[in-house]
C-alpha positions in Angstrom: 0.0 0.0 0.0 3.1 2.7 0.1 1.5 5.5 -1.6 3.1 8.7 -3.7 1.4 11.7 -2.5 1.7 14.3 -4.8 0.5 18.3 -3.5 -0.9 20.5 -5.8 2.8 22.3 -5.7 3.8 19.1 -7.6 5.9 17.8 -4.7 5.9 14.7 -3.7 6.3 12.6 -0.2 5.9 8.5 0.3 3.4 7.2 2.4 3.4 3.7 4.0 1.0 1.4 5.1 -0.3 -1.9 5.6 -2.9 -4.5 7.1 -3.3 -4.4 10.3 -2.3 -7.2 12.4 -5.5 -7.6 15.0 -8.3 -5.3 13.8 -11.1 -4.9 16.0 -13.8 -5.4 12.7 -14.5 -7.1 9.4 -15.3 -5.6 6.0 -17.4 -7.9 3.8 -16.7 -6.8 0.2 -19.0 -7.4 -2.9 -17.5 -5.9 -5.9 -19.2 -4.4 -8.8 -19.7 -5.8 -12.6 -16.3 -6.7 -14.2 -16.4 -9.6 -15.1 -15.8 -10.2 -19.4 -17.1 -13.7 -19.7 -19.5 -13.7 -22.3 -22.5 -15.8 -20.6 -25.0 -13.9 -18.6 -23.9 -14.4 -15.1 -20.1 -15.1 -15.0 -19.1 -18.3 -13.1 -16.6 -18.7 -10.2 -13.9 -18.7 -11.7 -11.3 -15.8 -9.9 -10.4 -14.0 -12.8 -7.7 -11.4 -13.0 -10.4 -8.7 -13.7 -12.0 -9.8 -9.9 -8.5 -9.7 -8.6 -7.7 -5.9 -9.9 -10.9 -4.4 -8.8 -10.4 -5.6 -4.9 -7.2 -4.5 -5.1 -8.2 -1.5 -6.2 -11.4 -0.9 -3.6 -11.0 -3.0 -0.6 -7.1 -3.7 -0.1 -6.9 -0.2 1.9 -9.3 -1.3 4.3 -7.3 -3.8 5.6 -5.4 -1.3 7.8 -8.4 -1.0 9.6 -10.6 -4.6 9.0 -10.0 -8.0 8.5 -11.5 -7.7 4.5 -13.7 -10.6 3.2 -14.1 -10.7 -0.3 -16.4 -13.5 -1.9 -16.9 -14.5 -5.2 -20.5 -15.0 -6.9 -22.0 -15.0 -10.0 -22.8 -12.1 -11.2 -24.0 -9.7 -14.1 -21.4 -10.0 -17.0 -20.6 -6.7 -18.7 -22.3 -8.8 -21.9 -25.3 -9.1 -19.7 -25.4 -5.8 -18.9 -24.9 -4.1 -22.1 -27.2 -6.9 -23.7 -29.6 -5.5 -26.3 -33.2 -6.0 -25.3 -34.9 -8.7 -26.4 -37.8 -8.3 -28.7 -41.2 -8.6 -27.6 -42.0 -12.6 -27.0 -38.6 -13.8 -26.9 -36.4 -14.9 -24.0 -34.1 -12.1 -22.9 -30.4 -13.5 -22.4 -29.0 -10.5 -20.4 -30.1 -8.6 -17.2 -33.1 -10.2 -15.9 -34.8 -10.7 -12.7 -33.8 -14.5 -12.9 -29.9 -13.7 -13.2 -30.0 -11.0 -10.8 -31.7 -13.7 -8.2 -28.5 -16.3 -9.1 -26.2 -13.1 -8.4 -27.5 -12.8 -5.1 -28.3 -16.3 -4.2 -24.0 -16.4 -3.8 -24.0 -13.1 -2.0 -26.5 -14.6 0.0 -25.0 -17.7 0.7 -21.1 -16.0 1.3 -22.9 -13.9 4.1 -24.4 -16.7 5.8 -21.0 -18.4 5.7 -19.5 -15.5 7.0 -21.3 -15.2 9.9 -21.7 -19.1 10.7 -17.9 -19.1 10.7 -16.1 -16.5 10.8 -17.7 -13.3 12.5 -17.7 -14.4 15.8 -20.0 -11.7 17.1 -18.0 -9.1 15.8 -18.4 -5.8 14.4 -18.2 -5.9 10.4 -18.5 -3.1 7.6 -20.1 -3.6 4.1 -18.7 -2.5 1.1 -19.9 -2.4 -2.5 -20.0 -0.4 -5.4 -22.4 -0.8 -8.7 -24.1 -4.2 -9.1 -22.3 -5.1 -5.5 -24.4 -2.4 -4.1 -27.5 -3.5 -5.5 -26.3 -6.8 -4.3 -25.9 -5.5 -0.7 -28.6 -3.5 -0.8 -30.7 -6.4 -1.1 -29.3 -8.3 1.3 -29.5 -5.3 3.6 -33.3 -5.2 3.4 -33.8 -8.8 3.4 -31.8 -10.2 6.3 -30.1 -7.5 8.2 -32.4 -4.8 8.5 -35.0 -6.5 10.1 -32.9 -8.4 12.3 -32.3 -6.9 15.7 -29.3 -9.6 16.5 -27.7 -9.0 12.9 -28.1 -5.2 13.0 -26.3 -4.8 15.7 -23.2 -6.4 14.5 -23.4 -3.8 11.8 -20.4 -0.6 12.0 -21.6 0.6 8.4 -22.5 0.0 5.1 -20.8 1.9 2.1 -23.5 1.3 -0.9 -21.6 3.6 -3.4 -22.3 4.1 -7.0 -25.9 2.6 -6.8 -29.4 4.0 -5.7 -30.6 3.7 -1.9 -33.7 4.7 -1.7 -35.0 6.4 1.6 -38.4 9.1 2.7 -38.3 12.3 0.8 -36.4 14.5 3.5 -35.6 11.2 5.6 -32.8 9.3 6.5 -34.9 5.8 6.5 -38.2 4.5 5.0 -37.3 3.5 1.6 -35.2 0.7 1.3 -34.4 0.7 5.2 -36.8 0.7 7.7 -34.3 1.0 10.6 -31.1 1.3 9.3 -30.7 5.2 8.6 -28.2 7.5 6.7 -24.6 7.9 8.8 -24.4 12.0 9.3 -21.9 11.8 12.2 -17.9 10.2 12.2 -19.1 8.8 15.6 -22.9 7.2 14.6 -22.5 3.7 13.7 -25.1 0.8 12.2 -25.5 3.4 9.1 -25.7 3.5 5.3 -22.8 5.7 3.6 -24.3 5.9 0.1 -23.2 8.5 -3.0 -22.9 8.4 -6.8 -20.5 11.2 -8.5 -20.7 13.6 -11.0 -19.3 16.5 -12.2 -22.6 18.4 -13.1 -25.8 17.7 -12.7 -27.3 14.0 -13.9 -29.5 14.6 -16.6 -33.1 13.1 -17.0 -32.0 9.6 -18.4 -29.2 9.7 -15.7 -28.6 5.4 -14.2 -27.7 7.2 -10.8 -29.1 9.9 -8.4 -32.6 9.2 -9.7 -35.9 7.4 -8.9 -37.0 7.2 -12.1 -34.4 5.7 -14.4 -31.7 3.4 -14.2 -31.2 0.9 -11.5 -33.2 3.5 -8.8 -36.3 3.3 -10.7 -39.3 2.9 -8.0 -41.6 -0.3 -9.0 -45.1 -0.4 -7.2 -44.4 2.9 -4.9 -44.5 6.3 -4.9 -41.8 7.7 -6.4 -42.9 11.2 -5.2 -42.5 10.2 -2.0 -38.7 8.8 -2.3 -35.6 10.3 -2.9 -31.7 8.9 -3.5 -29.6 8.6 -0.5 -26.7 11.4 -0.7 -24.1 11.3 1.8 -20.8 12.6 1.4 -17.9 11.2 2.9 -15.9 14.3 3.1 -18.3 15.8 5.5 -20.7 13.3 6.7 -22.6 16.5 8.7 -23.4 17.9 5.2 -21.1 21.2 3.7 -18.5 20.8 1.2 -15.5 18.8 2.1 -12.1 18.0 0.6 -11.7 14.5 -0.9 -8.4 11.5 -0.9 -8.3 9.8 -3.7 -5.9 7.0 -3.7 -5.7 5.3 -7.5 -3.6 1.8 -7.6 -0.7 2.7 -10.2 -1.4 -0.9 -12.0 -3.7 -1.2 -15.0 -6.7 -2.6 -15.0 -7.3 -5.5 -17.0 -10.0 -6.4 -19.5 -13.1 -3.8 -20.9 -12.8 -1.6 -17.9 -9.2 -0.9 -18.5 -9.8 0.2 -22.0 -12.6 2.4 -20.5 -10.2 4.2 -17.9 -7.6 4.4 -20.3 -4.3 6.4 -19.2 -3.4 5.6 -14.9 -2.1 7.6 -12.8 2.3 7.4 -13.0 4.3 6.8 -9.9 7.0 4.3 -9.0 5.1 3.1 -6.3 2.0 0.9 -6.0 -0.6 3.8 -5.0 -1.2 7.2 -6.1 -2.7 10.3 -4.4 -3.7 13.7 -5.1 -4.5 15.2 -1.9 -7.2 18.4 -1.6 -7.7 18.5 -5.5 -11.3 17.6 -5.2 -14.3 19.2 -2.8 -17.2 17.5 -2.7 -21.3 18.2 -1.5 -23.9 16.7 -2.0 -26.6 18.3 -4.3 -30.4 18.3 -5.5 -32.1 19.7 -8.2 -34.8 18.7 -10.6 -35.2 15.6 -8.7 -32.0 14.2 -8.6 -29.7 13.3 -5.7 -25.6 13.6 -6.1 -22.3 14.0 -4.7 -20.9 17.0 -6.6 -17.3 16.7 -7.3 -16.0 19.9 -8.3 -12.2 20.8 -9.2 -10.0 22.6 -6.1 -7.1 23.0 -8.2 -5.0 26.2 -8.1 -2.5 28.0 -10.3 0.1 26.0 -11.5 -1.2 22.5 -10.3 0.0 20.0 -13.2 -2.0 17.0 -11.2 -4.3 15.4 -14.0 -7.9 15.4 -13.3 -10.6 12.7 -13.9 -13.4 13.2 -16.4 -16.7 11.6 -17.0 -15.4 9.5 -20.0 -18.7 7.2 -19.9 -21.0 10.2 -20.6 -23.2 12.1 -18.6 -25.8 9.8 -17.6 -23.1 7.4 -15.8 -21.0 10.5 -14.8 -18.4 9.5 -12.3 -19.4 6.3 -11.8 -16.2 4.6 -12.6 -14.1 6.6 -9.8 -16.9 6.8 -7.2 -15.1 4.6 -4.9 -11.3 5.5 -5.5 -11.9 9.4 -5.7 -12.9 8.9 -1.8 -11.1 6.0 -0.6 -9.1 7.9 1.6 -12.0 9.7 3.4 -13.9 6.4 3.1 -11.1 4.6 4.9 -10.6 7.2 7.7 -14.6 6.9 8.2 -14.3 3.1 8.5 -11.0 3.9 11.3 -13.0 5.9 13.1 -16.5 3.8 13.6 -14.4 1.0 14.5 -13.2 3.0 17.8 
């Protein structure tokens, strides 16, 4: 995990760090769709595009958690991009039947997890994309409703999907009891955020109830909004964000989507205070705002939304934060 921090001033300074060697929690990581096996819901096979993206999202935590990272079959990329299927046919991609064999793994990893391995300990969720809507699920299905699972949960960080609560609430859409975290010290919450760079527009897949994976099916989407919390300032305001970006490439489609990584002789990569962050509402959309801080002479390169407006950040809502995310995950733990 040593890290090259690099100021806007374009010096530079190493940073160490590692796992640490009794920590108090777990983190239970489901990741989100890379897989590029051309079926509809990839198999278990650990392949290096599985590998890369824990690396890449839940490595860091281990200074803080013992990270558990299971495989299941989820959503390929194919599935996901699949073209519809014309009316009366079979569709071969995202369906309610492959999403149900995605998270009958996620399912059954948890229920391993906590028949062997938690121990009555605290334990933090992680997931981003599809393994937010995976957690998500799982969330409302067995956790939220359970007193004596609840209280074994430190947080849940459901980035780069759609959590649904109240309009104006912290609970009462997806969750019933588990609420929105708006403190460093409140525990048993839901971080949840998806970035962009300016406001998501009508067709937008995140920060919306009414397209994308958000959509609202049999309630009231009037009465609903997306969950926005930003990890820079959990109270609300603008804070600054720490990105740290692994200095490998990523293999397969995603790769080619990211294109150019960030340079450093080291494994990690930082840019400290060249992003602030709040989160927004208009037109009824909910999003983390991620706005350039960068001052005169600051050569630091900057992301972009390179998969269009609708998706906007989505490919660096995890990394962009991982710093703050990590330091949020340090402190619930104490």
């Amino acid at each position: 995990m040593t890290t090259t921090v690099i100021s806007a001033d374009n010096t530079s300074e190493t940073e160490t760090a590692g796992p640490a060697e009794d920590p108090p929690i777990d983190c239970f990581y489901v990741y989100p769709t890379v897989s590029g096996q051309t079926t509809t819901n990839a198999d278990l096979t650990i392949d290096p595009e599985q590998k890369a993206v824990a690396n890449s999202h839940a490595s860091r935590f281990s200074q803080v958690c013992k990270v558990y990272a299971p495989m299941y079959r989820q959503l390929t990329l194919a599935a996901i991009n699949a073209v519809p299927a014309p009316e009366g046919e079979q569709p071969q991609g995202d369906t309610e039947a492959s999403r149900d064999i995605a998270y009958a793994d996620v399912l059954s990893a948890w229920q391993d997890y906590l028949a062997h391995y938690n121990n009555g300990r605290g334990v933090v969720l992680i997931g981003h994309s599809q393994g937010t809507m995976m957690l998500a699920r799982l969330i409302t299905a067995e956790i939220d409703p359970n007193p004596e699972v609840r209280k074994l949960l430190v947080s849940a960080l459901l980035i780069g999907g759609n959590v649904l609560v109240a309009k104006g609430q912290d609970i009462g859409g997806d969750f019933q009891n588990v609420p929105a975290c708006r403190s460093d010290d409140q525990t048993g919450c839901v971080i949840a955020y998806s970035t962009f760079m300016e406001p998501p527009p009508a067709d937008s897949l995140f920060g919306r109830t009414d397209s994308g994976p958000g959509a609202v099916v049999g309630r009231k989407a009037e009465d609903l909004e997306v969950l926005c919390t930003n990890p820079a300032s959990l109270s609300g305001g603008t804070g600054s964000l720490t990105p740290y970006n692994p200095t490998a490439p990523l293999p397969g489609a995603l790769g080619v989507l990211v294109g150019s990584i960030p340079s450093a002789s080291t494994s990690w990569v930082s840019y400290p205070d060249q992003y602030a962050a709040h989160c927004a509402s208009a037109d009824g959309a909910n999003w983390l705002q991620v706005d350039s801080a960068k001052v005169a002479g600051d050569e630091r390169p900057v992301v972009s939304q390179v998969l269009g407006p609708t998706w906007g950040l989505h490919l660096v809502d995890v990394n962009i934060a991982l710093g703050n995310l990590v330091d949020l995950v340090r402190r619930q733990a104490e």
